[in-house]
Biopython code that builds the backbone (N, CA, C, O; Angstrom):
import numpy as np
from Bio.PDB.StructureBuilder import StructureBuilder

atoms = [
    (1, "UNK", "N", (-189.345, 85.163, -129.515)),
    (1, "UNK", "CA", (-188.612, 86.403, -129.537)),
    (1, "UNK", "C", (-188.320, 86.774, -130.990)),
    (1, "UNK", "O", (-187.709, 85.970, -131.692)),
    (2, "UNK", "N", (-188.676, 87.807, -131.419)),
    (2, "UNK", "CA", (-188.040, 88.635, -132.681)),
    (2, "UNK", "C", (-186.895, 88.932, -132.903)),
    (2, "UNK", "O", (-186.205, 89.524, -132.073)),
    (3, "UNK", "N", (-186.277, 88.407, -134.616)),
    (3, "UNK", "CA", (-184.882, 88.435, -134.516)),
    (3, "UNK", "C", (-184.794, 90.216, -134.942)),
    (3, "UNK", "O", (-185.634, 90.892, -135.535)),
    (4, "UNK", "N", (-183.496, 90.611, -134.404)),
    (4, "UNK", "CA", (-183.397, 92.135, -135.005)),
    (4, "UNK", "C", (-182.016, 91.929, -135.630)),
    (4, "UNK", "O", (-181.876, 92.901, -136.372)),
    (5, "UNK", "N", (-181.047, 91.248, -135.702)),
    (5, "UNK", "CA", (-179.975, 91.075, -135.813)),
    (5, "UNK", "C", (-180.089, 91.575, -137.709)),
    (5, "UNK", "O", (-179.530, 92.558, -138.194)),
    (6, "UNK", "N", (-180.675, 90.904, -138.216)),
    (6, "UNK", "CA", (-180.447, 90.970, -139.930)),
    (6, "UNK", "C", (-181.038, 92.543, -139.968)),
    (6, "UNK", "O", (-180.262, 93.288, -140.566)),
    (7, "UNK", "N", (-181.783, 92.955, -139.654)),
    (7, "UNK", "CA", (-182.011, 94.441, -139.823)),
    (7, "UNK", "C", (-180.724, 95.627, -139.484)),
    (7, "UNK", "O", (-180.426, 96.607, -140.166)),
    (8, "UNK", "N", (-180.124, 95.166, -138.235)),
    (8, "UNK", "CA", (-178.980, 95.955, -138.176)),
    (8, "UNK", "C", (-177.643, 95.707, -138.959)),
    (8, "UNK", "O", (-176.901, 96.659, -139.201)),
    (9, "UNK", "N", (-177.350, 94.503, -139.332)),
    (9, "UNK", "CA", (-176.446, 94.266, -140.249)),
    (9, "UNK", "C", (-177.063, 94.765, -141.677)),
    (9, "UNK", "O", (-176.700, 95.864, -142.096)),
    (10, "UNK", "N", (-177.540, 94.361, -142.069)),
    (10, "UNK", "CA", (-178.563, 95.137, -143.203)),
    (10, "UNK", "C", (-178.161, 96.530, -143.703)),
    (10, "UNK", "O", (-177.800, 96.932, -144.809)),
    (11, "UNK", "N", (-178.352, 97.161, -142.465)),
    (11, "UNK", "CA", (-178.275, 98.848, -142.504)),
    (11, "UNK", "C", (-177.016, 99.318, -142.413)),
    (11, "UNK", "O", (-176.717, 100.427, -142.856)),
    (12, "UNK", "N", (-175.955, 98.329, -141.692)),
    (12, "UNK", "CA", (-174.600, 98.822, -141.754)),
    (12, "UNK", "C", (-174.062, 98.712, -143.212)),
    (12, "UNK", "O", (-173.418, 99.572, -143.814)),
    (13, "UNK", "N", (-174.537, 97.217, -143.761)),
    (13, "UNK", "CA", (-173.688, 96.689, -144.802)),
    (13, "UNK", "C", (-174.339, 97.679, -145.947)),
    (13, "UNK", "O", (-173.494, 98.067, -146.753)),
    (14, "UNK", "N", (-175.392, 98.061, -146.130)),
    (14, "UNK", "CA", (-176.491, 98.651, -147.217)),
    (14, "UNK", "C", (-175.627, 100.449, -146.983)),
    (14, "UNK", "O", (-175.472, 101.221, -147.929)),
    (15, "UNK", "N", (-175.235, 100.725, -145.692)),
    (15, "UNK", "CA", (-174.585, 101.511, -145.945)),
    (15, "UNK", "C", (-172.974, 101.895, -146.456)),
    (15, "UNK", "O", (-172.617, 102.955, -146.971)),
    (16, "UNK", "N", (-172.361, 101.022, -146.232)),
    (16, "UNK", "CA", (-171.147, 100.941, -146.844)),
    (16, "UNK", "C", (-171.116, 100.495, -148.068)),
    (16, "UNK", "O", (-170.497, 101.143, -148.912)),
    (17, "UNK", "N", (-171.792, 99.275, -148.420)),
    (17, "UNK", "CA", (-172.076, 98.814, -149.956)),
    (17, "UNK", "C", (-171.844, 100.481, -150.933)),
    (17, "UNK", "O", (-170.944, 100.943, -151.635)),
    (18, "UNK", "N", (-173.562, 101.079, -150.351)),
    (18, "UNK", "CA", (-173.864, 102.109, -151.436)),
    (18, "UNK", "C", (-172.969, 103.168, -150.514)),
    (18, "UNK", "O", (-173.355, 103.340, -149.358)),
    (19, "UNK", "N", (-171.828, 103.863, -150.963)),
    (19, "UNK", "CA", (-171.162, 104.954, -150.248)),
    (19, "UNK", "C", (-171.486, 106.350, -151.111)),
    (19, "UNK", "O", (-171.321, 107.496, -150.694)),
    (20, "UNK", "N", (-172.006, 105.940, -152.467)),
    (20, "UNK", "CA", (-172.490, 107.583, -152.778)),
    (20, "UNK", "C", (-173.546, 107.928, -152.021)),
    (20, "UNK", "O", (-173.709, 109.097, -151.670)),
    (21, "UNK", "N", (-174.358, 106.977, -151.693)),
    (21, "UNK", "CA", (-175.954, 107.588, -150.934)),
    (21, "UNK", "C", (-175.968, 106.373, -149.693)),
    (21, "UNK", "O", (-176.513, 105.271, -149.642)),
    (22, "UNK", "N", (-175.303, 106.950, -148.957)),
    (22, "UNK", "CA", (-175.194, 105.642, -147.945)),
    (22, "UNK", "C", (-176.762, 105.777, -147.011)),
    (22, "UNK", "O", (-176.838, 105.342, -145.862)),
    (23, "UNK", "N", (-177.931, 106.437, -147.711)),
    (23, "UNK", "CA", (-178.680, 106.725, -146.502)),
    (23, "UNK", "C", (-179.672, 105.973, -147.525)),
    (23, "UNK", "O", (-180.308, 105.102, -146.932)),
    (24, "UNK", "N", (-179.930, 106.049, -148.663)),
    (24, "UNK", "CA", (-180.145, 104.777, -149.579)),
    (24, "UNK", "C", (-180.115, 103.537, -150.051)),
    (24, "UNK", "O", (-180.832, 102.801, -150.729)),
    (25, "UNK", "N", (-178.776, 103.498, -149.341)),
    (25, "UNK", "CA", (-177.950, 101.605, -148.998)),
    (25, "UNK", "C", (-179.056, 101.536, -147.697)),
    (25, "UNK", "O", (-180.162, 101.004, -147.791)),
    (26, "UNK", "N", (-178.669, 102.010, -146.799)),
    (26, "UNK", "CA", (-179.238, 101.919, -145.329)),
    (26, "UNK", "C", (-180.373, 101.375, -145.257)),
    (26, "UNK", "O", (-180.723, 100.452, -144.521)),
    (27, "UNK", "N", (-181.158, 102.133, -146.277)),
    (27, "UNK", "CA", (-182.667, 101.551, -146.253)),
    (27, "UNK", "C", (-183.170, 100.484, -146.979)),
    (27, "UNK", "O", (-184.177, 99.794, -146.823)),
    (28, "UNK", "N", (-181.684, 100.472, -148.350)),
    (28, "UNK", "CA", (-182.389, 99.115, -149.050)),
    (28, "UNK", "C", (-181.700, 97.872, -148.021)),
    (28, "UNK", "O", (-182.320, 96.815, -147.907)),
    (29, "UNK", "N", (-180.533, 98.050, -147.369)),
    (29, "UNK", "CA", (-180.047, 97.127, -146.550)),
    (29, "UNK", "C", (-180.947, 96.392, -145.147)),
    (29, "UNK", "O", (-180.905, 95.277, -144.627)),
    (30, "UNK", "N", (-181.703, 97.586, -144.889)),
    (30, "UNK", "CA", (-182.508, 97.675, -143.549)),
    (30, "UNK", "C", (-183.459, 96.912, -144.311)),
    (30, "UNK", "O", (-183.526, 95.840, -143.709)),
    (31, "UNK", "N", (-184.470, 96.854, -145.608)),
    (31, "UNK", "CA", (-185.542, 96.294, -145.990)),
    (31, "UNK", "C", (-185.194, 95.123, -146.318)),
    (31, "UNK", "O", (-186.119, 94.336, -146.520)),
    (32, "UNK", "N", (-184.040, 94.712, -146.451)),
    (32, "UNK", "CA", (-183.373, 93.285, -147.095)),
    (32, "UNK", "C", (-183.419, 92.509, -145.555)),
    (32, "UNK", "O", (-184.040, 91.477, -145.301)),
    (33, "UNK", "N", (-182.448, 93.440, -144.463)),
    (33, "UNK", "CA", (-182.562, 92.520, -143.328)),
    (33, "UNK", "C", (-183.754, 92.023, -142.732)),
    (33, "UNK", "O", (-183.922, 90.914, -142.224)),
    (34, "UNK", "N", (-184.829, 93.265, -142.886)),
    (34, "UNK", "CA", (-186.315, 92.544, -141.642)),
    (34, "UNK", "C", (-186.782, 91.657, -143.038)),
    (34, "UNK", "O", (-187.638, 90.833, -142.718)),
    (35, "UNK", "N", (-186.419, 91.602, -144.613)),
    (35, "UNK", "CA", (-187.004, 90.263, -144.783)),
    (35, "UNK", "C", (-185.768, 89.044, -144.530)),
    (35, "UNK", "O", (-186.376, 87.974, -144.541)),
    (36, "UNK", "N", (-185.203, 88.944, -144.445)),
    (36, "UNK", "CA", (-184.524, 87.695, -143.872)),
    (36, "UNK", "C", (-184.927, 87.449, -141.996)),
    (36, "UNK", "O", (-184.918, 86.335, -141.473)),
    (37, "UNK", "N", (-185.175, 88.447, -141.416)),
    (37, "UNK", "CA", (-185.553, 88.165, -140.067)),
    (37, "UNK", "C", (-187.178, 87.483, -139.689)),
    (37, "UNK", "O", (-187.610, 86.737, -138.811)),
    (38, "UNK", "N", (-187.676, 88.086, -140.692)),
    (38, "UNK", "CA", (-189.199, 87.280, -140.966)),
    (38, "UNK", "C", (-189.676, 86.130, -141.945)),
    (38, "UNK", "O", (-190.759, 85.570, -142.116)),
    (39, "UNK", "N", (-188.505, 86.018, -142.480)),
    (39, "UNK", "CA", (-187.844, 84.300, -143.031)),
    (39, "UNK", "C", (-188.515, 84.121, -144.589)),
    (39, "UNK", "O", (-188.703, 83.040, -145.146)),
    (40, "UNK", "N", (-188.861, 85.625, -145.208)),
    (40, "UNK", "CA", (-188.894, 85.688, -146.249)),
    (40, "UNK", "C", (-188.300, 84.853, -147.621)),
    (40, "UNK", "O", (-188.854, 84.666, -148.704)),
    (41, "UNK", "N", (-186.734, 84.357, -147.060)),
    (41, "UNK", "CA", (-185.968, 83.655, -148.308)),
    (41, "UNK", "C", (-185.995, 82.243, -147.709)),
    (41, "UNK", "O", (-185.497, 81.259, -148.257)),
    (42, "UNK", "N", (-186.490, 82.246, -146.783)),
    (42, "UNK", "CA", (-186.563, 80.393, -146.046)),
    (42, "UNK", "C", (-187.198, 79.350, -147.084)),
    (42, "UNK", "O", (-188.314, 79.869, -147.106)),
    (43, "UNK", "N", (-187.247, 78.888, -147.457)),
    (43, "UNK", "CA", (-188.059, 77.370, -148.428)),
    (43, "UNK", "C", (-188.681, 76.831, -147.737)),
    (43, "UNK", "O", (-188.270, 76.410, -146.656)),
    (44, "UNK", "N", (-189.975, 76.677, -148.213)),
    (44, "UNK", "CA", (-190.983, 76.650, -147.258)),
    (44, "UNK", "C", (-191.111, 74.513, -147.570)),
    (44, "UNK", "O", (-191.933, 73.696, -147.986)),
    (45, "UNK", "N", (-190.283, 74.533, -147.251)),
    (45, "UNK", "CA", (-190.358, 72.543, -147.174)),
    (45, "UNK", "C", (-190.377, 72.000, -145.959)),
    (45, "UNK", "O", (-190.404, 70.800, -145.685)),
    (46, "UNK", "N", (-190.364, 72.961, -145.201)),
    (46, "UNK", "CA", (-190.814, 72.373, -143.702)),
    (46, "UNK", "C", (-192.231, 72.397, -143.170)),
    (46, "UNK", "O", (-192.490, 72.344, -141.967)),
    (47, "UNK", "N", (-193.349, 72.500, -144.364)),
    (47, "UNK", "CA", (-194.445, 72.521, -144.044)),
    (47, "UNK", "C", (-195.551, 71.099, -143.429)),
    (47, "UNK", "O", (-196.082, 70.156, -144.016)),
    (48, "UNK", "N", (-195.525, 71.698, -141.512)),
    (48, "UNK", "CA", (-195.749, 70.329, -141.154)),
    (48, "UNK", "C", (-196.730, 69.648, -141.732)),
    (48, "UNK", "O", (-196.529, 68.444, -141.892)),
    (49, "UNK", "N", (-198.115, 70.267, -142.220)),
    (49, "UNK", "CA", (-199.154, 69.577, -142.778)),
    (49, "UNK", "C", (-199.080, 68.976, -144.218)),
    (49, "UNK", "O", (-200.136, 68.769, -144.816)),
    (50, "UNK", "N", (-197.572, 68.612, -144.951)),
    (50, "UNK", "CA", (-197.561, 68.215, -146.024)),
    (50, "UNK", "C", (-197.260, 66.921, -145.306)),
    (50, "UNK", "O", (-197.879, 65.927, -145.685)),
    (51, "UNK", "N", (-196.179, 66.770, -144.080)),
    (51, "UNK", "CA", (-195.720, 65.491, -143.355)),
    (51, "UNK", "C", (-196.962, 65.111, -143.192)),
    (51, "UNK", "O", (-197.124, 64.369, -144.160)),
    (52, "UNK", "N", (-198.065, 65.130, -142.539)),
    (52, "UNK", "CA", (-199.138, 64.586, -142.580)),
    (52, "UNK", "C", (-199.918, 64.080, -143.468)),
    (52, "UNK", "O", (-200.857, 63.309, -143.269)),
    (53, "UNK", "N", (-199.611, 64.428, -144.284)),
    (53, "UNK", "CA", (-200.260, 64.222, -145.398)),
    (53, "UNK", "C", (-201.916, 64.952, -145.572)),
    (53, "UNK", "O", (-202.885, 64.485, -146.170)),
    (54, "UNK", "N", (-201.784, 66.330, -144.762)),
    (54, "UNK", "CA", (-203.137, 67.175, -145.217)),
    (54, "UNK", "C", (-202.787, 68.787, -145.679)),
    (54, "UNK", "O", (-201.756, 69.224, -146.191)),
    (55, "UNK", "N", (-203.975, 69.460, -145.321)),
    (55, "UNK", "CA", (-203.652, 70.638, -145.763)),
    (55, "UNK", "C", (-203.964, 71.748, -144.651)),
    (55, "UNK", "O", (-204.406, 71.225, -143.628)),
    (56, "UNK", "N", (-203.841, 73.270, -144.572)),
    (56, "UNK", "CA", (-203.566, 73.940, -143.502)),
    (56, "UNK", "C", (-205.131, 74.184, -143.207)),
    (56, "UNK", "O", (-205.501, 74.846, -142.237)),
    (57, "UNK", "N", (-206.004, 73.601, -144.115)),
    (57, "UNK", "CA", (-207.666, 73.479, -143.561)),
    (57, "UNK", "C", (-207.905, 72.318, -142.978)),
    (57, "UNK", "O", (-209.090, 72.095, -142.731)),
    (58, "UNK", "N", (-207.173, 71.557, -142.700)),
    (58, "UNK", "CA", (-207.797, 70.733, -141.857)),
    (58, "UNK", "C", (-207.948, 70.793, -140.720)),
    (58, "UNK", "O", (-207.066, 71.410, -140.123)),
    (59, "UNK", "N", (-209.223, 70.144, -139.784)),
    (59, "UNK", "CA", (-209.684, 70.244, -138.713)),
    (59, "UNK", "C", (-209.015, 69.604, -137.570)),
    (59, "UNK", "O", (-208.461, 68.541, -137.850)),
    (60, "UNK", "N", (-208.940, 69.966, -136.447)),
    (60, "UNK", "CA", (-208.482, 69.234, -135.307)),
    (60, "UNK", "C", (-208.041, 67.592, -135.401)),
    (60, "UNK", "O", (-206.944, 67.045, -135.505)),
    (61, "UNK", "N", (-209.691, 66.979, -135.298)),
    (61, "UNK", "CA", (-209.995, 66.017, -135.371)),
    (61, "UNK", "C", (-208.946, 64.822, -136.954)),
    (61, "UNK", "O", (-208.542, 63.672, -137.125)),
    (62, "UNK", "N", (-208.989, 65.905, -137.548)),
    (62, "UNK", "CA", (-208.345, 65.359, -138.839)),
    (62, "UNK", "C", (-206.751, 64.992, -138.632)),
    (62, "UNK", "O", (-206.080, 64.115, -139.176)),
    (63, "UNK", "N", (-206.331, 66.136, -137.491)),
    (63, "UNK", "CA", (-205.087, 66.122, -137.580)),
    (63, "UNK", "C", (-204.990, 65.083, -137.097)),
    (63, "UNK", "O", (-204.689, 64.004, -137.607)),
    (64, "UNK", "N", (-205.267, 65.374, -135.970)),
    (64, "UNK", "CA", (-205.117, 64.132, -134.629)),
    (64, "UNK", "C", (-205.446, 62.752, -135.303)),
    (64, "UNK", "O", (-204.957, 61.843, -134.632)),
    (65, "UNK", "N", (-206.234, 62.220, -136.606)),
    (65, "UNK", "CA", (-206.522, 61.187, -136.912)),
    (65, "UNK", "C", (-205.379, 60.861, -137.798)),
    (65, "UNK", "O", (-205.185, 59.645, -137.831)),
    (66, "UNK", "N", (-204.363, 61.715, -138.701)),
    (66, "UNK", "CA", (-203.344, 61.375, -139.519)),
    (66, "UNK", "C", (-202.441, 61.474, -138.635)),
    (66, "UNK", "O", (-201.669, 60.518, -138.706)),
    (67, "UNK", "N", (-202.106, 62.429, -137.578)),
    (67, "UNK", "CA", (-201.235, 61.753, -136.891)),
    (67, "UNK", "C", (-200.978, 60.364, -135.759)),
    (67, "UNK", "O", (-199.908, 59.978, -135.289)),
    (68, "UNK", "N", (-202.334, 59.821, -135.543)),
    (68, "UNK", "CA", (-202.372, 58.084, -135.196)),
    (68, "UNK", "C", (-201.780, 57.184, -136.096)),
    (68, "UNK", "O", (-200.902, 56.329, -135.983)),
    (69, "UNK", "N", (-202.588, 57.652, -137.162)),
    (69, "UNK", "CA", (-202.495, 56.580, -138.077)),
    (69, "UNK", "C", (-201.200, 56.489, -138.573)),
    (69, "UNK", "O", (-201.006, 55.321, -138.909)),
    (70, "UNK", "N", (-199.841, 57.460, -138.851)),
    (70, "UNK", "CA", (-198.781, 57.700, -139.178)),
    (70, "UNK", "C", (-198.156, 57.105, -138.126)),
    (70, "UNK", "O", (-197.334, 56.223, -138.371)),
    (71, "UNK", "N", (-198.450, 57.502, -136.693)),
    (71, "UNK", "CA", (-197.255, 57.428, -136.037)),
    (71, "UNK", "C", (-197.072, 55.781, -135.556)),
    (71, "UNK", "O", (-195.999, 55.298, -135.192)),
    (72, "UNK", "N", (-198.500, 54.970, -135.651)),
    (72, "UNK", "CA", (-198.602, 53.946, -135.409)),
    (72, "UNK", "C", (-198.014, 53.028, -136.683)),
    (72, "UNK", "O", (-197.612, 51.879, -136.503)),
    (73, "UNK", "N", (-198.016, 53.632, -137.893)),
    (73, "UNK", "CA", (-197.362, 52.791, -139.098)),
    (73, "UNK", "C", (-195.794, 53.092, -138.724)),
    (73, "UNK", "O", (-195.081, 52.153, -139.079)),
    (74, "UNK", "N", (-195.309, 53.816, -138.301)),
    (74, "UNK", "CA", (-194.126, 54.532, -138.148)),
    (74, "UNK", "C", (-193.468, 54.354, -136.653)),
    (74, "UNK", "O", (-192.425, 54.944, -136.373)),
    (75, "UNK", "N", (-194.239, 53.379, -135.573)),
    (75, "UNK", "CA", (-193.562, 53.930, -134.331)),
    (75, "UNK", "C", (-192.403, 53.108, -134.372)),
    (75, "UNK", "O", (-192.673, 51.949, -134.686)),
    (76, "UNK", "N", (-191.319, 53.309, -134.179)),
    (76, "UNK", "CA", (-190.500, 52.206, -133.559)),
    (76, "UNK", "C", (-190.341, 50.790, -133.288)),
    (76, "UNK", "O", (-189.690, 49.902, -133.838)),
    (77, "UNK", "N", (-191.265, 50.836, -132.100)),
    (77, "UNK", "CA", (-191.791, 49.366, -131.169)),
    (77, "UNK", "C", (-191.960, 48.414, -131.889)),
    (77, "UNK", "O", (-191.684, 47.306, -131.430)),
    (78, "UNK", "N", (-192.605, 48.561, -133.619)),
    (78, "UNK", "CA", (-193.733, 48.065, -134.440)),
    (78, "UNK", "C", (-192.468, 47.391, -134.909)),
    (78, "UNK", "O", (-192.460, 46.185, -135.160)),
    (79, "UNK", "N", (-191.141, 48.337, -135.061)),
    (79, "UNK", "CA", (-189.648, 47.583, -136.503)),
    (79, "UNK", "C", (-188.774, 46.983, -135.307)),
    (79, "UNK", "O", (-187.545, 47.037, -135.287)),
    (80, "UNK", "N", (-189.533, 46.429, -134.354)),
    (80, "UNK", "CA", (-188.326, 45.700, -133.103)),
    (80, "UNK", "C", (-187.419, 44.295, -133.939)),
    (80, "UNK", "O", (-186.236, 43.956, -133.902)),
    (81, "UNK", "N", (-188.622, 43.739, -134.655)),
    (81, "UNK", "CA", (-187.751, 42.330, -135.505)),
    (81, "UNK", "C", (-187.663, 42.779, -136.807)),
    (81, "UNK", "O", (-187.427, 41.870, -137.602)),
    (82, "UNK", "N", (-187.784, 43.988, -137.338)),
    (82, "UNK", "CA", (-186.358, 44.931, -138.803)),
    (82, "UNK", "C", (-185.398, 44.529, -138.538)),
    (82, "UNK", "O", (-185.093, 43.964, -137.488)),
    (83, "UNK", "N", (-184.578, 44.812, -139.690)),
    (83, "UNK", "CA", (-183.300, 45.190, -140.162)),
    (83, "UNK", "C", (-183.069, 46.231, -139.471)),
    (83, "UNK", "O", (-184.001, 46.868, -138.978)),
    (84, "UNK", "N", (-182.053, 46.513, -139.345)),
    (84, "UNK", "CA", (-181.249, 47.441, -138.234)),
    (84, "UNK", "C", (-181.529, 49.678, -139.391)),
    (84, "UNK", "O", (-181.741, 50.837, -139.034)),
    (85, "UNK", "N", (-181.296, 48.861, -140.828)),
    (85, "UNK", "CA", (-181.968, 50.183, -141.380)),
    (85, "UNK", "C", (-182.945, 50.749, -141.707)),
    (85, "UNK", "O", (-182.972, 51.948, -141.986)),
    (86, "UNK", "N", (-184.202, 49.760, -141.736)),
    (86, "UNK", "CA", (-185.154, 49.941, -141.958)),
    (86, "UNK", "C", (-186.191, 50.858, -140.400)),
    (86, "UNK", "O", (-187.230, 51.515, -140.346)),
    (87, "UNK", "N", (-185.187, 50.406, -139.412)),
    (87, "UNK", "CA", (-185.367, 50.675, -137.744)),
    (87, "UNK", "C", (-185.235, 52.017, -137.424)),
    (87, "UNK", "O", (-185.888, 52.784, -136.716)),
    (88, "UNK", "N", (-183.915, 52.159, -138.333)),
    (88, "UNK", "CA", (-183.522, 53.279, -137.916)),
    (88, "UNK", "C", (-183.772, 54.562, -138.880)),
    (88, "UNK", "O", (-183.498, 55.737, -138.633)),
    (89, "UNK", "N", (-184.392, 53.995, -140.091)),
    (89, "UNK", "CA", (-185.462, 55.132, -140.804)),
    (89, "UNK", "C", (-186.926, 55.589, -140.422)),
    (89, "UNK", "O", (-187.458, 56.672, -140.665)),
    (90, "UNK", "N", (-187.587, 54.182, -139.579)),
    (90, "UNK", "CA", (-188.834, 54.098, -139.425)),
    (90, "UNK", "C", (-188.565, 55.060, -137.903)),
    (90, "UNK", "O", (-189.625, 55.555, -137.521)),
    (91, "UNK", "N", (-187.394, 55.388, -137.023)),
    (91, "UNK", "CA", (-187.151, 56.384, -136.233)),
    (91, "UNK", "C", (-187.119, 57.603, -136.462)),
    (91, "UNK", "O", (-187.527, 58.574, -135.826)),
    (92, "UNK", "N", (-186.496, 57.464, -137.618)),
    (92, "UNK", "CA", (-185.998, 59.172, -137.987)),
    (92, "UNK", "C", (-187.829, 59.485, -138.875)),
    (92, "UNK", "O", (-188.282, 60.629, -138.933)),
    (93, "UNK", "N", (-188.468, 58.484, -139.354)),
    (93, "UNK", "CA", (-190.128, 58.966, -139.648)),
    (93, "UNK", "C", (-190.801, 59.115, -138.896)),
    (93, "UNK", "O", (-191.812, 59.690, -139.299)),
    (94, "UNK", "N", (-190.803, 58.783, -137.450)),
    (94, "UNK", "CA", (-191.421, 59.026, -136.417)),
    (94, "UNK", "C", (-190.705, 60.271, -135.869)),
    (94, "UNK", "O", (-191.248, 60.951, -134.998)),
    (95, "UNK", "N", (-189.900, 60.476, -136.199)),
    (95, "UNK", "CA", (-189.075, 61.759, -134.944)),
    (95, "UNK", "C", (-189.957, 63.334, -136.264)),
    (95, "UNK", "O", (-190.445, 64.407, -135.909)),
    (96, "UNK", "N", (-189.816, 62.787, -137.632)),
    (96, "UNK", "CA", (-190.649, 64.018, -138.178)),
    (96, "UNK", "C", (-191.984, 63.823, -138.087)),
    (96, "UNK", "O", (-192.399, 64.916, -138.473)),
    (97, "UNK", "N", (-192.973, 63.144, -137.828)),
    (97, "UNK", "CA", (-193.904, 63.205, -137.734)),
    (97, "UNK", "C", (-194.187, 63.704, -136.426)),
    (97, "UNK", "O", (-194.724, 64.807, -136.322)),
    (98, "UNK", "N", (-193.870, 62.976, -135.332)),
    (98, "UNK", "CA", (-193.724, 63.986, -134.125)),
    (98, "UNK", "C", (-193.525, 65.624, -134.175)),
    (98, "UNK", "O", (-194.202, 66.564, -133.757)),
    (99, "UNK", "N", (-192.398, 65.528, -134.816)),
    (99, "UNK", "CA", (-191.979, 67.314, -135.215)),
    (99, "UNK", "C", (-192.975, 68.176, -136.045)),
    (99, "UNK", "O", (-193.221, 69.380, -135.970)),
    (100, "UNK", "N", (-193.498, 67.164, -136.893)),
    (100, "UNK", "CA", (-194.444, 68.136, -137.363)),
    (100, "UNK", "C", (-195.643, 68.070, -136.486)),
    (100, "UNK", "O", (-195.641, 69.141, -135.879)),
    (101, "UNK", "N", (-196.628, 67.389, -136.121)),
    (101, "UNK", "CA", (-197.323, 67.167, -135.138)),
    (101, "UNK", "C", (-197.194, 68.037, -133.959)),
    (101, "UNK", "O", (-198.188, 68.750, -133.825)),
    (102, "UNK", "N", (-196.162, 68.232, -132.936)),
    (102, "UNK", "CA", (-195.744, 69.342, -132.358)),
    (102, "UNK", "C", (-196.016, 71.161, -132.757)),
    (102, "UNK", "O", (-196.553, 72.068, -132.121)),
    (103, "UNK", "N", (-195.309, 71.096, -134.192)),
    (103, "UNK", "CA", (-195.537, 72.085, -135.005)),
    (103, "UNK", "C", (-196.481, 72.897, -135.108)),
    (103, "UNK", "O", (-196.595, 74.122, -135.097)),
    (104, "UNK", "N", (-197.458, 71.619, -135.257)),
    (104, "UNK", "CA", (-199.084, 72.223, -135.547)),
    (104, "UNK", "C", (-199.964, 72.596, -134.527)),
    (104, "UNK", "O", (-200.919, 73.357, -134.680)),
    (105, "UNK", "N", (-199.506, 71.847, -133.091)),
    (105, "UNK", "CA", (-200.287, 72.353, -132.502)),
    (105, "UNK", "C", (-199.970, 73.371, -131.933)),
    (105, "UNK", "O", (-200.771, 74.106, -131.356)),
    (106, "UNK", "N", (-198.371, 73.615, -132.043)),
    (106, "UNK", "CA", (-197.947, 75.330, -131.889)),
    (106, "UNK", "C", (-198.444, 75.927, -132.397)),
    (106, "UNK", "O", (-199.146, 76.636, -131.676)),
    (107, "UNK", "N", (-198.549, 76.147, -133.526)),
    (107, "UNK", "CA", (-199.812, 77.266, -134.329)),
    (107, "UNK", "C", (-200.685, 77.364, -133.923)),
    (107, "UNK", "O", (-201.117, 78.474, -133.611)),
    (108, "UNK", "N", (-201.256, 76.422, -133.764)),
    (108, "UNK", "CA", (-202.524, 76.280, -133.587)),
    (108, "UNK", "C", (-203.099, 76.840, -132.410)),
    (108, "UNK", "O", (-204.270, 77.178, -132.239)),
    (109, "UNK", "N", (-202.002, 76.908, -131.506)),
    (109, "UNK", "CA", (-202.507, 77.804, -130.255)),
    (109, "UNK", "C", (-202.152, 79.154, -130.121)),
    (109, "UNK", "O", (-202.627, 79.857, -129.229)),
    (110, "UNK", "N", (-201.094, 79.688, -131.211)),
    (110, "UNK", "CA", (-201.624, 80.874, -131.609)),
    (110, "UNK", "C", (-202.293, 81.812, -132.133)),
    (110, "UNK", "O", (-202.027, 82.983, -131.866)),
]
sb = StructureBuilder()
sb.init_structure("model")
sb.init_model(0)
sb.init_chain("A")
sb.init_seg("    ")
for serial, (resi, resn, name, xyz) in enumerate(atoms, 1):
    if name == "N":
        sb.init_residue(resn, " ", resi, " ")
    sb.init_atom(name, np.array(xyz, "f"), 0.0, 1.0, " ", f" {name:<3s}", serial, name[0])
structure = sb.get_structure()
């Protein structure tokens, strides 16, 4: 679903901001909100194919092969006789690799 929310706040605030030309605020407010609704100022560090360790050309087959090989260095099951922190990092590396893994094949089917 498409956010609309930052576009209408946008246009209210862009109009009160600028009150000599509030129809000028409006529009720079309205162009400020649809880029925050299309995630324009987001930091792009959630890029799942860096967790993988590839790039957004890689092939199916590629993915699916860095994500074995990760999730099997990384599963859980593997840190049963760890340290209790090392367990519970090698979880939280499996829960992003999963996440990114997930990620990709969301795209990917769009």
């Amino acid at each position: 679903m498409k956010r609309w929310y930052g576009k209408l706040l946008g246009f209210i605030a862009g109009a009160e901001l600028l009150r000599f030309n509030p129809l000028l605020g409006a529009l720079i407010g309205l162009l400020i909100g649809h880029a925050f609704d299309t995630d324009w100022f987001r930091l792009r560090r959630d890029n799942p194919y860096a967790v993988l360790g590839l790039t957004d050309e890689a092939s199916d087959a590629e993915i699916d092969l860095a994500y074995r090989r990760l999730i099997s260095q990384y599963h859980p099951d593997r840190m049963a006789g760890a340290a209790e922190e090392l367990r519970r990092q090698a979880e939280a590396k499996a829960r992003e690799i999963n996440a990114a893994y997930d990620r990709i094949q969301t795209l990917r089917r769009k």
